[in-house]
C-alpha positions in Angstrom: 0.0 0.0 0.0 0.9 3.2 -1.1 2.4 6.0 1.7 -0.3 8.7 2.2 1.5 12.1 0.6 0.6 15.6 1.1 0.7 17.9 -1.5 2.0 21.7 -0.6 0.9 24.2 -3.3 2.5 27.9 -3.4 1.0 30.2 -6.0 2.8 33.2 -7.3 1.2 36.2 -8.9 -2.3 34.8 -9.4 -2.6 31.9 -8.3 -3.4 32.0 -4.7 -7.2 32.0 -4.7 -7.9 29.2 -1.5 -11.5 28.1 -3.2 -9.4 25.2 -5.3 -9.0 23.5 -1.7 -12.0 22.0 -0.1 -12.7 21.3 4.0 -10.1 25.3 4.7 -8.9 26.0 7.9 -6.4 28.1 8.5 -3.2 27.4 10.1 -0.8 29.9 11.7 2.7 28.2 11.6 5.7 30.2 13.5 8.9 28.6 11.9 12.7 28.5 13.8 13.3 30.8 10.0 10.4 33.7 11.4 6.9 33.6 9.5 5.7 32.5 6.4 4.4 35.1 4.0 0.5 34.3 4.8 -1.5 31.7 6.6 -1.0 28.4 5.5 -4.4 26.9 4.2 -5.1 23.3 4.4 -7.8 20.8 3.0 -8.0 18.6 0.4 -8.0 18.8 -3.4 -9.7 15.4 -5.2 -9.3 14.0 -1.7 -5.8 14.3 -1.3 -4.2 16.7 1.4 -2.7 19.7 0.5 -1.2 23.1 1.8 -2.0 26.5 0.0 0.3 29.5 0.8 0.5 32.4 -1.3 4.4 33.3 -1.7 4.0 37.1 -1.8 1.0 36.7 0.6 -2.5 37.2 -0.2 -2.8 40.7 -1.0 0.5 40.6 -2.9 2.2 42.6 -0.7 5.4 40.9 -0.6 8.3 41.7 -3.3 10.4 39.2 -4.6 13.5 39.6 -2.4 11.5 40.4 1.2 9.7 36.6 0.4 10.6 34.4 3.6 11.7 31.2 1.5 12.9 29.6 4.5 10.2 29.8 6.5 7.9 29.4 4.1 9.1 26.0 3.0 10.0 25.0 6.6 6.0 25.4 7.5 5.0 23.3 4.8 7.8 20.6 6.0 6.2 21.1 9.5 3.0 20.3 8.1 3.7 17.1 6.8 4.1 17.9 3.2 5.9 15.9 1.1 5.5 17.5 -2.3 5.1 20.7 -3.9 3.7 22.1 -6.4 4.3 25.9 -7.3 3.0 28.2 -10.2 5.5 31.2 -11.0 4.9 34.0 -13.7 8.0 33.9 -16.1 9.1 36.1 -18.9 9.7 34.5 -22.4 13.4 34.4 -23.2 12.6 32.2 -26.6 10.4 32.6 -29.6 8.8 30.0 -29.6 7.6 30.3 -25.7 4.3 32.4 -26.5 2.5 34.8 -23.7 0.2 32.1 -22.3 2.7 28.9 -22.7 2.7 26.5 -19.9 6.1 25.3 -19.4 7.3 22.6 -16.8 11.3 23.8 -16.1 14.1 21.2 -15.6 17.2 23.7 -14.8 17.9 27.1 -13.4 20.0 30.2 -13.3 20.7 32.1 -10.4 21.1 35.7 -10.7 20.3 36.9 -6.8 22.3 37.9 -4.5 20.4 38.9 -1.6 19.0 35.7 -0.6 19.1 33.1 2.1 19.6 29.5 0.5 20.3 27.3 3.7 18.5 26.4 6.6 22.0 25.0 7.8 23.5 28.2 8.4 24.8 28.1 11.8 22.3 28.2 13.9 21.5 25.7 16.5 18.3 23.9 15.3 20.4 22.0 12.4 24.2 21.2 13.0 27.0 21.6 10.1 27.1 23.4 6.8 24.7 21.3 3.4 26.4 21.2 0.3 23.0 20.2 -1.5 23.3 18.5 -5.2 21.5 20.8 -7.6 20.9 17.9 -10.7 18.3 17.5 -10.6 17.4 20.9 -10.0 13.5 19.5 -9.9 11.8 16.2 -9.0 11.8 14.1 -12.1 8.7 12.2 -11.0 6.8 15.3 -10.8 7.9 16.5 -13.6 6.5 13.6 -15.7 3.4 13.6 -13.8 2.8 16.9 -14.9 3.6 16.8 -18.3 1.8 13.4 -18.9 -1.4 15.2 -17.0 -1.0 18.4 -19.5 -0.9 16.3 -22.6 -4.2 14.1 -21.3 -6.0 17.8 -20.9 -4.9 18.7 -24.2 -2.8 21.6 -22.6 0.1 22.6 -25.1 3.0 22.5 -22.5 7.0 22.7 -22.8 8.5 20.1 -21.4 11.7 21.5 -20.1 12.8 25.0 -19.8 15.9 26.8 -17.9 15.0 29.5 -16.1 17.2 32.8 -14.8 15.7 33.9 -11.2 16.9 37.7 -11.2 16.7 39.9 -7.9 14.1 41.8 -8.9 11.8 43.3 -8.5 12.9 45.2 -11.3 12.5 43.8 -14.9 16.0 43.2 -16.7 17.6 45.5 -19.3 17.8 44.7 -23.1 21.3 43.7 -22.6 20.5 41.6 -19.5 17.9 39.8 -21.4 20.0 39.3 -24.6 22.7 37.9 -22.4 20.1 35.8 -20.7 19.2 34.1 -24.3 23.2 33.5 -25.1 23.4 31.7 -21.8 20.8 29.4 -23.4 18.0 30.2 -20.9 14.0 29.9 -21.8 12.7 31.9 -19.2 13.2 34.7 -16.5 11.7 35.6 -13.2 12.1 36.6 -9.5 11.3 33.4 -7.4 12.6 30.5 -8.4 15.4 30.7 -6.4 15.9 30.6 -3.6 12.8 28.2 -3.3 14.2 25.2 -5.6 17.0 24.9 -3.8 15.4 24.9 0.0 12.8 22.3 -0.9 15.7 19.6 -2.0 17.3 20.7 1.3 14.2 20.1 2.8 14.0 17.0 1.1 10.6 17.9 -0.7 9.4 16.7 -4.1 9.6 20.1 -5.6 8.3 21.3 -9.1 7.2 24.2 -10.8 4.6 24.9 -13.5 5.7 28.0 -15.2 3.4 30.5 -17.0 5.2 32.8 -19.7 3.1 36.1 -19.6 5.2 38.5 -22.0 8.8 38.3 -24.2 10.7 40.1 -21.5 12.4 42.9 -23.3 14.9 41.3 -26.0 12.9 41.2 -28.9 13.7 44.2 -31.2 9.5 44.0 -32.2 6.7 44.5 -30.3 6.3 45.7 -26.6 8.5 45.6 -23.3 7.4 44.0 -20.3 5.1 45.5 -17.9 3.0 44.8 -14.9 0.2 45.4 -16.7 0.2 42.9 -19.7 1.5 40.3 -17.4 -1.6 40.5 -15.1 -3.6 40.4 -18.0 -1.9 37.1 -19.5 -1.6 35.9 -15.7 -5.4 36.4 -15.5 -6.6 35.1 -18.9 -4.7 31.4 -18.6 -4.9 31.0 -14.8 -7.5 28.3 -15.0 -5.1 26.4 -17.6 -2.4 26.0 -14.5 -5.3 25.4 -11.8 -7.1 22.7 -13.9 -3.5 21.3 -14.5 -2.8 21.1 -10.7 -6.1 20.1 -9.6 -6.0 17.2 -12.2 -2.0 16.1 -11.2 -2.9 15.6 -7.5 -4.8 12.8 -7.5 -2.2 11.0 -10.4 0.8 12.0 -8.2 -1.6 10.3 -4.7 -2.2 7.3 -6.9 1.8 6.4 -7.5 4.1 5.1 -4.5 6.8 7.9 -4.2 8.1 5.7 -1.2 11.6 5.0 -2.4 12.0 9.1 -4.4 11.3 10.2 -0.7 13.9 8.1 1.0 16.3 8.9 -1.8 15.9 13.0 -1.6 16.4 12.1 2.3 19.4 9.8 1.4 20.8 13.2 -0.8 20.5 15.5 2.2 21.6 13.5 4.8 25.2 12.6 2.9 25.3 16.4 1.8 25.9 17.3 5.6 29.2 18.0 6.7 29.6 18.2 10.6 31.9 20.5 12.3 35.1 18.6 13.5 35.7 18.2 17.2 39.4 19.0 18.8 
């Protein structure tokens, strides 16, 4: 028999509307890491449990950089989850990425500089320093249960894409963006990372379902990026990432991740170096 799971969701811009889950309550969780960005919301989606937690909280009042990644993924951890699932607005680095594209990323790019990316920093709740393995950057189950779950919806999807998480919350410049494209990315936006990484410290299951909503700023044609327009896209294909998360959940509840949990534990636990005693 197949180990119950639980399911965290975080929705970016847009996606943080608590109706998908049914049976809400509201939980308050106060993390070691300070507080998440909102309430965590849990309940259940097809009768699987899950965790909703809006990443810049639920009036969007959070910029990239001042997002609590840590905490946030350490209150989902605390509640049991063993997954997640997040939605993240990205700009199109690539032609062929349209505004409105679904694309499921396999890789990243870190352009921040700001940002916590350990829990093992030192302080007295986790012992030594984690030199976490990045490849693979996402859960490869996942990934394939997502993809295989767009394709049966008759969702056009990408199924792999690198994305560049920038500081923010500024959009990039031209030349930014054209170096972006020579680097051989597909997609930029603010959140990514740090999160990515914390969850595989965490030992999560973690993918991402990534929403193109303009061409950034690189094309010499057409219009540059701005809040607007991405809203807009954001708004008009929101129900094509909800109906694609609502309809993985019970696929990813129906397959015995058993042995991909013990081995994201198996990662972490051999990444840790203790401190040396005299």
């Amino acid at each position: 028999m197949n180990k119950p799971i639980k399911i965290g969701i975080i929705g970016g811009s847009g996606l943080d509307d608590s109706q998908i889950i049914e049976s809400r309550a509201e939980k308050v969780v106060n993390t070691h890491f300070g507080n998440p960005s909102d309430v965590l919301i849990e309940g259940k989606i097809a009768g699987v449990d899950c965790v909703l937690l809006a990443r810049h909280g639920r009036n969007h009042s959070i910029m990239p950089s001042n997002v609590n990644y840590r905490a946030n993924i350490w209150a989902l951890k605390e509640l049991g989850c063993t997954h997640l699932i997040v939605s993240t607005a990205t700009g199109s680095l690539q032609e062929n990425i349209r505004p409105g594209d679904i694309v499921i990323p396999d890789n990243f790019i870190d352009r921040t500089t700001k940002r916590a990316q350990t829990f093992y920093d030192g302080n007295e709740l986790l012992v030594g320093v984690c030199h976490i393995p990045m490849e693979p950057a996402f859960c490869s189950r996942s990934r394939e249960v997502l993809i295989e779950t767009a394709k049966e919806l008759g969702i056009p999807v990408h199924e792999r894409g690198t994305v560049v998480t920038i500081e923010g919350p500024r959009f990039s410049s031209k030349a930014e963006s054209k170096m972006f494209r020579q680097w051989g990315a597909d997609l930029v936006n603010m959140t990514l990372v740090p999160e990515v990484v914390l969850a595989k410290e965490a030992g999560l299951c973690y993918v991402a379902i990534a929403m193109a909503t303009d061409y950034d700023c690189w094309r010499d044609c057409g219009e540059n990026v701005n809040v607007a327009d991405v809203l807009a896209t954001f708004k008009k294909n929101i129900t094509k990432v909800t109906e694609l998360i609502t309809s993985a959940i019970p696929r990813m509840a129906a397959i015995d991740w058993t042995s991909t949990i013990d081995d994201l534990k198996s990662t972490v636990n051999s990444s840790i170096m203790l401190p040396h005693s005299n």
